[in-house]
C-alpha positions in Angstrom: 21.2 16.4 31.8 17.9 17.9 31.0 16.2 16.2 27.9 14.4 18.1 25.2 10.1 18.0 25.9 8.0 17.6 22.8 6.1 20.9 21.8 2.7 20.4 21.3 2.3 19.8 17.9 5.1 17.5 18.5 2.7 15.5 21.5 -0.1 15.9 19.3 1.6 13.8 16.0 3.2 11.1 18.7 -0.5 10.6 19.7 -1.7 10.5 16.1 1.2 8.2 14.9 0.5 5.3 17.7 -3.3 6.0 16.5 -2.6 5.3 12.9 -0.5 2.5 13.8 -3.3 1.0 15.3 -5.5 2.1 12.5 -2.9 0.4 10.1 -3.4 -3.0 12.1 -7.2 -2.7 11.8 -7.3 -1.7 8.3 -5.1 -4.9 6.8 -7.4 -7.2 9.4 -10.5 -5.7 8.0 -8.7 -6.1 4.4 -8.1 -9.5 5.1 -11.6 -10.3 6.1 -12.8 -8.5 3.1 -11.1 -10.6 0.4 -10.5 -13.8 1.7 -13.7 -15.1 0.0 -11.6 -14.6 -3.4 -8.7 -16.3 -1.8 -6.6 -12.9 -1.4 -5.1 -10.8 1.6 -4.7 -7.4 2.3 -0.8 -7.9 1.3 -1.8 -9.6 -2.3 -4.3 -7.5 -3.1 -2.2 -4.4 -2.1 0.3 -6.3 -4.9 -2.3 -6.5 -7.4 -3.5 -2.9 -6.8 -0.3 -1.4 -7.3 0.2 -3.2 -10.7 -3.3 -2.0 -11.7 -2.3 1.7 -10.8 1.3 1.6 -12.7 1.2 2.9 -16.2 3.2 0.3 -17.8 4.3 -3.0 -16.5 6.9 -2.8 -13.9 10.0 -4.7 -12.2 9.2 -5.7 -7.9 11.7 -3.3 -6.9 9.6 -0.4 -8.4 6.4 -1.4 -7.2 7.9 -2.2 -3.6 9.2 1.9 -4.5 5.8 2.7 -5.3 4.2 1.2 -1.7 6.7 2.4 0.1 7.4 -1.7 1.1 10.3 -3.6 1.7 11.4 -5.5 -1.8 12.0 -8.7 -0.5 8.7 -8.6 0.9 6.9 -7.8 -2.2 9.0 -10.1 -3.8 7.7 -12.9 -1.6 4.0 -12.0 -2.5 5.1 -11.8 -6.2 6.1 -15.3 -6.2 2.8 -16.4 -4.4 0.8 -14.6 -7.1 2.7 -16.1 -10.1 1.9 -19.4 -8.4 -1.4 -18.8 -8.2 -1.3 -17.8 -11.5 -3.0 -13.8 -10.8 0.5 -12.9 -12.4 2.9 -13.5 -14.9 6.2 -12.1 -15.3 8.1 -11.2 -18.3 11.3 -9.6 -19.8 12.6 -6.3 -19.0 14.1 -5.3 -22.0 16.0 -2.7 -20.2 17.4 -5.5 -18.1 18.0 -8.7 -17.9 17.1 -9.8 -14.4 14.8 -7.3 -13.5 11.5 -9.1 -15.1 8.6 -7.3 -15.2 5.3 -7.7 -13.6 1.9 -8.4 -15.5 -1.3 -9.3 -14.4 -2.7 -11.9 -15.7 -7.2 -12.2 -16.5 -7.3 -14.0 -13.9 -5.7 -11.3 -11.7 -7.4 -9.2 -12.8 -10.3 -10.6 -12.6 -9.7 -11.3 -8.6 -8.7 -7.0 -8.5 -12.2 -6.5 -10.0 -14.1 -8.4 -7.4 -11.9 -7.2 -4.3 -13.3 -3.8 -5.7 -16.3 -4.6 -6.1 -16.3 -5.9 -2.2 -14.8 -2.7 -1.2 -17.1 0.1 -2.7 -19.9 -0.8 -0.3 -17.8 -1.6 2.8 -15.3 1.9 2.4 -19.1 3.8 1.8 -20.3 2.8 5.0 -17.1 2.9 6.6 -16.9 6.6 5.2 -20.4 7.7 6.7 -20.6 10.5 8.9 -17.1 11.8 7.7 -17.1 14.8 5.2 -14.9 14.7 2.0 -14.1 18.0 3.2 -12.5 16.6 6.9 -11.6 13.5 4.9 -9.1 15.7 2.4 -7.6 17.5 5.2 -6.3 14.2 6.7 -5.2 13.0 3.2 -3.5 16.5 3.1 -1.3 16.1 6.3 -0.8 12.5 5.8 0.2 13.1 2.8 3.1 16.1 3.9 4.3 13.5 6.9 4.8 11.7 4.2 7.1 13.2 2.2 9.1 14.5 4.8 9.8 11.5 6.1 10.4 10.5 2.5 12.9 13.5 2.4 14.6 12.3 5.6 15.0 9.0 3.9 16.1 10.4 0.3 19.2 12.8 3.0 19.9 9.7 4.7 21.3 7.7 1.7 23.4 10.8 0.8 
């Protein structure tokens, strides 16, 4: 039984996906490092970010949706937050268990300083890289992506 060998754009992603798995690993410990001084992780602030970006307040299972994450996971970090008091939940008037998630000043004040931590940190990282070479990347990532997504959304079917 002969087995089917990768083309070579085939080889080529293989050896870019166990790069940006790696890269993944390095970015969240860098992350980490980065807003520990405000009492954060990579994971929190990843939370808190994603609340920022939605329009309107959302449930968990949208914003684990929205990061492409696991919704018990962000579930776990919501809890953590609301602890902490960088959160507060509150009712979904479209249903009843589903509360929706709010940051709180104080959340948002902790968001405002992780940015403020990373503007200098993704400049330098950034150096040497065009926007140009940097856009192309974003622009494959982002069409891996949502095939994959596609695969997903064909696999539920």
């Amino acid at each position: 039984m002969q087995s089917e060998t990768r083309t070579p754009a085939g080889e080529t992603l293989t050896n870019l996906m166990l790069d940006l798995f790696r890269l993944n690993s390095l970015i969240l410990r860098a992350g980490d490092r980065l807003v520990a001084p405000l009492g954060l992780t990579s994971a929190r602030w990843q939370i808190l970010g994603a609340i920022v970006a939605a329009e309107l307040p959302q449930p968990v299972a949208w914003l684990a949706r929205d990061l492409g994450a696991n919704r018990q996971n962000v579930q776990r970090i919501v809890n953590d937050l609301q602890k902490e008091g960088l959160i507060a939940l509150e009712p979904n008037p479209h249903h009843r268990r589903a509360q929706l998630v709010v940051l709180t000043q104080k959340g948002r004040d902790a968001y405002d300083a992780a940015m403020e931590l990373q503007t200098p940190w993704i400049n330098q990282l950034s150096e040497g890289l065009s926007a140009n070479e940097l856009q192309t990347m974003h622009r494959a990532i982002i069409a891996l992506r949502e095939r994959l997504e596609g695969d997903e959304a064909n696999d539920r079917r």
